[in-house]
C-alpha positions as CSV (number, residue, x, y, z in Angstrom):
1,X,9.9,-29.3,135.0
2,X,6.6,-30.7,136.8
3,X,6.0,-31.9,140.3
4,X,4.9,-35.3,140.2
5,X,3.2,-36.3,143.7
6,X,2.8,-39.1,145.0
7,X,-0.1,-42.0,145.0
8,X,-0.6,-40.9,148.8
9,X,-0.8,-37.5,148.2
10,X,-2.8,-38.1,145.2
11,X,-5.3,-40.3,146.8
12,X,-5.8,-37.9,149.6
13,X,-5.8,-34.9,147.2
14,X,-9.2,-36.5,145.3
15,X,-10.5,-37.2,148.4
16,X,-10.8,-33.7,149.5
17,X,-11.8,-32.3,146.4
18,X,-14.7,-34.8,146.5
19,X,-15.5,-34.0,150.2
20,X,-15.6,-30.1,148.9
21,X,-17.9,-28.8,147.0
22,X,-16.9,-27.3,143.2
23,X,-15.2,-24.5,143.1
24,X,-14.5,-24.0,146.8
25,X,-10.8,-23.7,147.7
26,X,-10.4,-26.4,150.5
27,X,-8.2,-24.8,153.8
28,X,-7.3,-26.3,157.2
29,X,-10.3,-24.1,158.3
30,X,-12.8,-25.3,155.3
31,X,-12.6,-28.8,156.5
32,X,-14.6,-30.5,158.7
33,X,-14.0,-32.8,161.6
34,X,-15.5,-35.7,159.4
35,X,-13.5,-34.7,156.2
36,X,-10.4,-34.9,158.2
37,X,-10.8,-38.3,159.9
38,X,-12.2,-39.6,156.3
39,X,-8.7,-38.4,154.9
40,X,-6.8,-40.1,157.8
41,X,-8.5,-43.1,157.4
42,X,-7.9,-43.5,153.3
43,X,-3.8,-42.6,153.5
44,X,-3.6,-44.5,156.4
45,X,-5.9,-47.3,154.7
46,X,-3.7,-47.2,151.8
47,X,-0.7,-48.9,153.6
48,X,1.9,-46.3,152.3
49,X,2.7,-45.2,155.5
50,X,3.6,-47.0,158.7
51,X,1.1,-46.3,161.8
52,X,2.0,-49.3,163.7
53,X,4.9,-51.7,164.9
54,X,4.5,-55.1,163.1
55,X,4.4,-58.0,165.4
56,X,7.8,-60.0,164.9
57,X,8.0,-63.4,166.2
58,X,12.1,-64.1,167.7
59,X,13.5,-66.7,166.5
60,X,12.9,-70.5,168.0
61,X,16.8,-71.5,169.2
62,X,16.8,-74.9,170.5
63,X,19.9,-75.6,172.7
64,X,21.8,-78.6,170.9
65,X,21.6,-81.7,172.5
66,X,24.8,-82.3,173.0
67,X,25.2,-79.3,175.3
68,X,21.9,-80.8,177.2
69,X,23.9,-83.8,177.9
70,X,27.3,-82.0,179.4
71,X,25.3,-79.1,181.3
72,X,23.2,-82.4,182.3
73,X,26.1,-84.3,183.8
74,X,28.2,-81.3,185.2
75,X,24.7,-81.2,187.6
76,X,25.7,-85.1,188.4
77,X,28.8,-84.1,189.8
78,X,28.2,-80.7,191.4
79,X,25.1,-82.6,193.0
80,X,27.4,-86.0,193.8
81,X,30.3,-83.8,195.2
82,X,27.8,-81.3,197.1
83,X,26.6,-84.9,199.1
84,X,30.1,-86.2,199.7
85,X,31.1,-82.8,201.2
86,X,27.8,-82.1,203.2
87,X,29.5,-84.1,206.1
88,X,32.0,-81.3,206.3
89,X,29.4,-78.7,206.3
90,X,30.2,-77.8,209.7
91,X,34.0,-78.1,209.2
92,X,34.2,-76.6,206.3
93,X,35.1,-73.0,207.4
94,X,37.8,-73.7,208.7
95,X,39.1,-76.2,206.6
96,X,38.9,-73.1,203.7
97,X,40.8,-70.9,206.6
98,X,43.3,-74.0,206.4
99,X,43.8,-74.8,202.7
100,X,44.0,-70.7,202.4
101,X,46.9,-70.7,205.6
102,X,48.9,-73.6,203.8
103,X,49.2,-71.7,200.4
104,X,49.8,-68.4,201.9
105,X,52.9,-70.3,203.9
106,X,53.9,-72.4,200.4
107,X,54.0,-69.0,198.5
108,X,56.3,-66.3,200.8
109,X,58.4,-69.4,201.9
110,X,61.6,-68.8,200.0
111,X,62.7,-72.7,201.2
112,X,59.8,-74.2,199.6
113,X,59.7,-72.1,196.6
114,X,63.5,-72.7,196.2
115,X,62.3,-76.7,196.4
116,X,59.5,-76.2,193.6
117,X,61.5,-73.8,191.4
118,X,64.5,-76.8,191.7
119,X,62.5,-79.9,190.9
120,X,60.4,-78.0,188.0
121,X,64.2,-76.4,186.3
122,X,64.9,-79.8,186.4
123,X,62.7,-80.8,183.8
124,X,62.3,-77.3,182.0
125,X,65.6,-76.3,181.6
126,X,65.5,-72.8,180.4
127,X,67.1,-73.2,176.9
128,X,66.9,-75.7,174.0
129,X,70.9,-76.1,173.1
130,X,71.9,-79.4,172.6
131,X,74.2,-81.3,174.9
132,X,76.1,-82.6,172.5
133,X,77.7,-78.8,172.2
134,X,81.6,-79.9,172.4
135,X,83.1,-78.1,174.9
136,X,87.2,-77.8,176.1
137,X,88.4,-75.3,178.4
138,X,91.3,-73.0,177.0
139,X,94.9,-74.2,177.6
140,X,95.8,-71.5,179.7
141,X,93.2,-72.4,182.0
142,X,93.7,-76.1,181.5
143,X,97.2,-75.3,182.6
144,X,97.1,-73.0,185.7
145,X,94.6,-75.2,187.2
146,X,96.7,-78.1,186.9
147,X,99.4,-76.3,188.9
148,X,97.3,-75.1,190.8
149,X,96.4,-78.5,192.2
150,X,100.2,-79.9,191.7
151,X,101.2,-77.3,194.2
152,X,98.5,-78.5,196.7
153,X,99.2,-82.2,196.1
154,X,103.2,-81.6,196.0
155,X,102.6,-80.1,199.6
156,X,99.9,-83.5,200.8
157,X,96.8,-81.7,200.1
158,X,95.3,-84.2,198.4
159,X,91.5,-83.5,199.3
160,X,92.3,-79.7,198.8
161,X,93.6,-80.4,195.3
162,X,91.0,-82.5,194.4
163,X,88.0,-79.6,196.2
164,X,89.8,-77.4,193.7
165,X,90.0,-79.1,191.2
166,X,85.8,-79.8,191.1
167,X,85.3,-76.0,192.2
168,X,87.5,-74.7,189.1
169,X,85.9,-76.9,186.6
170,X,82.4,-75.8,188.0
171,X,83.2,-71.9,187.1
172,X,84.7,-73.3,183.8
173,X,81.5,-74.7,183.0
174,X,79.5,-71.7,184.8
175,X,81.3,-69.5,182.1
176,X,80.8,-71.9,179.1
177,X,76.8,-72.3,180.1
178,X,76.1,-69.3,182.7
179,X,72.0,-70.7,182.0
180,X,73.1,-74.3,182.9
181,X,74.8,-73.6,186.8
182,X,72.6,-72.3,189.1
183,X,73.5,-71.3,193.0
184,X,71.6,-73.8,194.9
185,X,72.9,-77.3,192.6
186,X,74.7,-79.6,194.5
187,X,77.9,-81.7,191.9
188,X,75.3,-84.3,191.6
189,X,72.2,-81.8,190.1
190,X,74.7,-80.4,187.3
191,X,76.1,-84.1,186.8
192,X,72.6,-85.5,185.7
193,X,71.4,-82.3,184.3
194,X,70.7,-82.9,180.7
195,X,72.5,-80.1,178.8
196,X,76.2,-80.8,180.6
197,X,78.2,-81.9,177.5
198,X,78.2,-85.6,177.2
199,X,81.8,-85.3,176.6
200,X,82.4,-83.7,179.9
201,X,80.4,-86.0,182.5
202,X,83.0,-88.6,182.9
203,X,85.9,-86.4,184.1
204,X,83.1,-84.4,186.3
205,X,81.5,-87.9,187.5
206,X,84.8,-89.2,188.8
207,X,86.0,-85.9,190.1
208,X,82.4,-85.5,191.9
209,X,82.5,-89.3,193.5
210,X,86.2,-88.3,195.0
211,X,85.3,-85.2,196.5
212,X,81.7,-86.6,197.9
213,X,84.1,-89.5,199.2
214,X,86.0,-87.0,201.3
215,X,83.2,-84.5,202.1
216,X,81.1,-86.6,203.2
217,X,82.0,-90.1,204.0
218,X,85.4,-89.1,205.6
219,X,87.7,-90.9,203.4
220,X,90.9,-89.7,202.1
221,X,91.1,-89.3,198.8
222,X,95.2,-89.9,198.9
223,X,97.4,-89.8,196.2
224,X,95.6,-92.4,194.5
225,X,92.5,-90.4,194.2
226,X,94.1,-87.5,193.3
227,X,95.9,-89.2,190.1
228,X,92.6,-90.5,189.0
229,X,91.0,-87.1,189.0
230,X,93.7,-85.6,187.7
231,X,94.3,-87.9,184.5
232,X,90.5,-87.7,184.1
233,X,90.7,-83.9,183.7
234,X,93.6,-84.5,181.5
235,X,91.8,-86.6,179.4
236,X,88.8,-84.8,179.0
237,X,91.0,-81.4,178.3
238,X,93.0,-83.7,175.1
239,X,95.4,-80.5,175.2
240,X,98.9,-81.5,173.4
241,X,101.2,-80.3,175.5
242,X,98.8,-80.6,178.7
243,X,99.1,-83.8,180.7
């Protein structure tokens, strides 16, 4: 098997046997200062090797125009806003210390976060089941609570019976939807929230106007009160055998 060298090596290997004379072994020590730069320059003449970094040119990226335009007029307004505010310049400390104060106080106060959290559940309730979800209390509870109140109203405690009534319907519905009754809703926040059954909100409407009747606008809710709220619970129950 033969060595085949390359065109480099070639090249350079004629060179120096036409720099030496004939017949004369050419070593490291045989060559002269001349011979050697006259071998540099051919291999390095002949382009096979690389003695120098090419110039590259980068790459001309023009920014769209588009982008021109909207970094153009974010300047309008950072430039218009910077003259409305320069007024304030020597305000404007302490309005920052202000604005920073004020949040501070609306996130660790638990009364104000109670008043956010309220208005924004009221929108976002925090499930997706229908209201339409029928809904009956069993019969055994249908039937205790009704004499329950009975026994108040047998006795003339017709605003007690009537309390009770609302207050026993409320854990009723607490136990059917635990997501739906929350500690701080008034009768009038689960009334109009929108997942209370649709079947349910006229027994709990009427039952709710009696008891805010006697709470607080003073007035007895009487034995004719009582029978309404009573007949409406009945009604909404539609046990046989409960009435």
């Amino acid at each position: 098997m033969g060595l085949r060298l390359s065109d480099s090596q070639t090249d350079a290997s004629v060179s120096a046997s036409a720099a030496a004379p004939v017949g004369v072994s050419v070593t490291p020590e045989s060559v002269t200062q001349d011979q050697a730069r006259s071998l540099i320059d051919d291999v390095n003449g002949s382009g096979y090797i690389q003695t120098h970094f090419a110039q590259v040119n980068p790459p001309k990226t023009e920014m769209p125009q588009w982008l021109k335009d909207v970094l153009h007029w974010l300047g309008d307004v950072i430039t218009a806003i910077g003259k409305i505010m320069a007024p304030l310049g020597p305000i404007l400390p302490w309005l920052i210390y202000f604005l920073v104060f004020a949040l501070a106080v609306l996130v660790l106060s638990p009364f104000v976060r109670m008043l956010i959290r309220q208005q924004i559940e009221r929108f976002l309730p925090r499930d997706v089941m229908k209201p339409e979800t029928m809904w009956r209390p069993t019969k055994d509870a249908a039937a205790a609570l009704l004499h329950d109140i009975d026994a108040l109203a047998a006795k003339g405690d017709y605003d007690e019976a009537v309390h009770l009534l609302l207050l026993r319907s409320v854990a009723d519905l607490n136990a059917y939807r635990p997501d739906l009754v929350r500690s701080h809703y008034s009768s009038r926040d689960i009334l109009s929230h929108p997942l209370l059954p649709y079947d349910a909100r006229p027994a709990f409407g009427e039952i709710t106007r009696w008891v805010e009747m006697s709470y607080f606008a003073g007035i007895r809710v009487g034995r004719e009160g009582f029978d309404a709220c009573r007949q409406a619970y009945v009604d909404f129950v539609a046990i046989e055998g409960i009435g």
